[in-house]
C-alpha positions in Angstrom: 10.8 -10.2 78.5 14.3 -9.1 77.2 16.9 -8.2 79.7 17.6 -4.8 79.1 20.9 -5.0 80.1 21.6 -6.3 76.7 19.7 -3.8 74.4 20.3 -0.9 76.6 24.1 -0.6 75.4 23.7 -1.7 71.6 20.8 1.0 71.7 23.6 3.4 73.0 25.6 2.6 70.4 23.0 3.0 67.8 22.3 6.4 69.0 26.4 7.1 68.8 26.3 5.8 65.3 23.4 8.3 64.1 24.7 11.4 65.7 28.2 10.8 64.1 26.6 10.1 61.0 24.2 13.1 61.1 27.7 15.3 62.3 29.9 13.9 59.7 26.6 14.9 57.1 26.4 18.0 58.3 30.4 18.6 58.4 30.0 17.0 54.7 27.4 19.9 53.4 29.1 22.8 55.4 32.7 21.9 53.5 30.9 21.5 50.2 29.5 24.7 50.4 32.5 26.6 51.5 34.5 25.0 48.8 31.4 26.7 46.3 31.8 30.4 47.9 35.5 29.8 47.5 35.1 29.0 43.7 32.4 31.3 42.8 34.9 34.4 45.2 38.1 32.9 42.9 35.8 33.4 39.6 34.6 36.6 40.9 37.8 38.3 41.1 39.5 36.5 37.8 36.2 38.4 36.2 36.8 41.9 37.7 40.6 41.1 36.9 40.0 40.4 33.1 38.0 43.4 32.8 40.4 45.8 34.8 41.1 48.0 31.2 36.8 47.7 30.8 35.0 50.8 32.6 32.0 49.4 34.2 29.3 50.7 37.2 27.4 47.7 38.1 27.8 44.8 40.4 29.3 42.2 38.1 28.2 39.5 40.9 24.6 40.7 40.8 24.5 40.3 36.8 26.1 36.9 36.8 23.4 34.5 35.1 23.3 31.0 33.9 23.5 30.7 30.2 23.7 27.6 27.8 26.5 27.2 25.3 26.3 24.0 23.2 29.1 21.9 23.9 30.4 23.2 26.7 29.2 22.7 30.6 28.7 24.9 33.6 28.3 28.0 32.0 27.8 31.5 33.7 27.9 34.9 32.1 28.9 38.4 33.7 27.7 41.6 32.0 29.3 44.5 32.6 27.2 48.3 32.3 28.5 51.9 31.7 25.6 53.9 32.5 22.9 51.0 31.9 24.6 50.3 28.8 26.4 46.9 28.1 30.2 47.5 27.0 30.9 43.6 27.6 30.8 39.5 28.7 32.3 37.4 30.4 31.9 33.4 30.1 32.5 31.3 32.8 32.7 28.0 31.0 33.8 24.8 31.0 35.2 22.4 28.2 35.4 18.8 28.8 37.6 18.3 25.6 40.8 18.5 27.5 43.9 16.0 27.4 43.1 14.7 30.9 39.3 16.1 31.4 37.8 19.4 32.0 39.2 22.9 31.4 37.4 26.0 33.0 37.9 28.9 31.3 36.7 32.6 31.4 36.3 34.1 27.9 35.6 38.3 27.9 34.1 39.6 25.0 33.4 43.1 24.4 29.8 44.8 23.3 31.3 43.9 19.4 32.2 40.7 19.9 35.9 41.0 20.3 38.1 38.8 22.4 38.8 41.2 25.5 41.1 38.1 27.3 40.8 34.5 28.5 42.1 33.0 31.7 42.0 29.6 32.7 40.8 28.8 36.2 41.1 25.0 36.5 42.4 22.2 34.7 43.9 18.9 34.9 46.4 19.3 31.7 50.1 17.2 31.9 52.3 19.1 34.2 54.7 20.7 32.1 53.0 20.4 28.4 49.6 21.1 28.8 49.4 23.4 31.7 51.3 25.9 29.9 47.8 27.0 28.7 47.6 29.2 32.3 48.6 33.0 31.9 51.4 32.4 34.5 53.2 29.5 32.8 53.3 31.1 29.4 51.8 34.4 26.9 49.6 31.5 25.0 46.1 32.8 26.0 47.3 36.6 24.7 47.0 35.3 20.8 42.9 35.5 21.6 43.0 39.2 22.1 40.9 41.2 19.3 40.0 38.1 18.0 36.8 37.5 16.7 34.2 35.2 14.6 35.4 36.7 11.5 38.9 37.7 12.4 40.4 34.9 11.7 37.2 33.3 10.2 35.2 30.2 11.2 37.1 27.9 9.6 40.5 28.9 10.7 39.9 28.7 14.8 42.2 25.5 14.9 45.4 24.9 16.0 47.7 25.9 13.2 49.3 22.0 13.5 45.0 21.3 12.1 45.5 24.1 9.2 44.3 26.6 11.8 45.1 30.1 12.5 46.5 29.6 16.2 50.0 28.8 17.7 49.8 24.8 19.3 51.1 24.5 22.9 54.0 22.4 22.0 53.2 19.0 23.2 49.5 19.7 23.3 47.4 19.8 20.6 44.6 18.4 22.0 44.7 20.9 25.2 45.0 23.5 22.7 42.4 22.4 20.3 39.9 22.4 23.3 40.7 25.8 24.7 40.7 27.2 20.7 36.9 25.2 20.9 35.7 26.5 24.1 36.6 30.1 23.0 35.1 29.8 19.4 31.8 28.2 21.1 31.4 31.5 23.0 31.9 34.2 20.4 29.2 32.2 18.0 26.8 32.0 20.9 27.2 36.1 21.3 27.1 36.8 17.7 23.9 34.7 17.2 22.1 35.7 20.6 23.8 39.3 21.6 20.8 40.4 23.2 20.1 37.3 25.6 23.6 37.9 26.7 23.3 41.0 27.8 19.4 41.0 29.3 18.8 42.7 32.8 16.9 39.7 34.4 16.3 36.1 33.3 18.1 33.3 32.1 20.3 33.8 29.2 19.1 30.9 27.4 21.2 30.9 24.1 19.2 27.5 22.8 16.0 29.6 21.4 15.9 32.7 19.0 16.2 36.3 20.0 
């Protein structure tokens, strides 16, 4: 028979080992999801921020819905109501066709399908080039306002150092090209599914026909 003298404290251990592992799990899932509510609270005011010039009655968190947007990840939209009626969107997206990897960006488009403003929420852009993209670091992002599909058309959303019709971060064409992308990707996707976007209830799958 075993002397249980021996077991008895490697048992202890073993028992140690699992609760610090079940603790450090559970400390693990509890930071995750605080880091979440911190994003999705962040987003949440950048979104009632962007539309501060936009009248609106309803809860913009209650509206917010997934929706996807090819070529771009992540995606959420906010619809804002003036008496039940939509007056606009607002895209939380994310483009991984940065310089150094993923931009997340919020795109507000009004009930036309105007550029109301775009803010950049995270990135991971070359200190001093790239990051100039954020609102604080420079007026970049204003050039998007009252843009639209048409205005300038398709074939112009491009940096103008690619022929297109908007100013290049110096330094950071690609960082520019993919915020130019990102922006272009939503305004299709509300000119083609308009009424998706602004549904009361469901998903607002862009991929299938209205």
């Amino acid at each position: 028979m075993p002397d249980a003298s021996r077991w008895r404290p490697l048992a202890l251990l073993g028992l140690i080992g699992l609760g610090a592992a079940v603790t450090l799990g559970g400390i693990d899932e509890l930071t995750r999801s605080t880091i979440d509510d911190q994003r999705r609270a962040y987003a949440l005011r950048a979104v009632s921020a962007i539309l501060a010039g936009r009248n609106h009655d309803n809860d913009l968190l209650d509206s917010a819905r997934p929706i996807d947007i090819d070529g771009l990840e992540a995606t959420t939209v906010y619809t804002a109501r003036l008496d039940g009626q939509p007056v606009a969107a607002v895209f939380d997206v994310t483009t991984p066709r940065g310089y150094s990897g993923d931009i997340r960006l919020l795109v507000a488009v009004d009930d036309g399908g105007d550029v109301l403003g775009v803010r950049v929420l995270e990135h991971r852009e070359t200190p001093g080039l790239g990051d100039r993209i954020e609102s604080g670091r420079s007026d970049w992002l204003e050039q998007f306002e009252g843009k639209s599909l048409g205005n300038p058309s398709r074939d112009r959303w491009a940096p103008d150092r690619r022929d297109g019709a908007f100013d290049t971060v110096t330094s950071a064409t690609i960082t520019s090209s993919a915020v130019i992308d990102a922006v272009k990707r939503v305004l299709a996707t509300f000119e083609s599914h308009r009424n998706r976007v602004f549904a009361e209830s469901g998903p607002a799958n862009a991929n299938g026909p209205d």
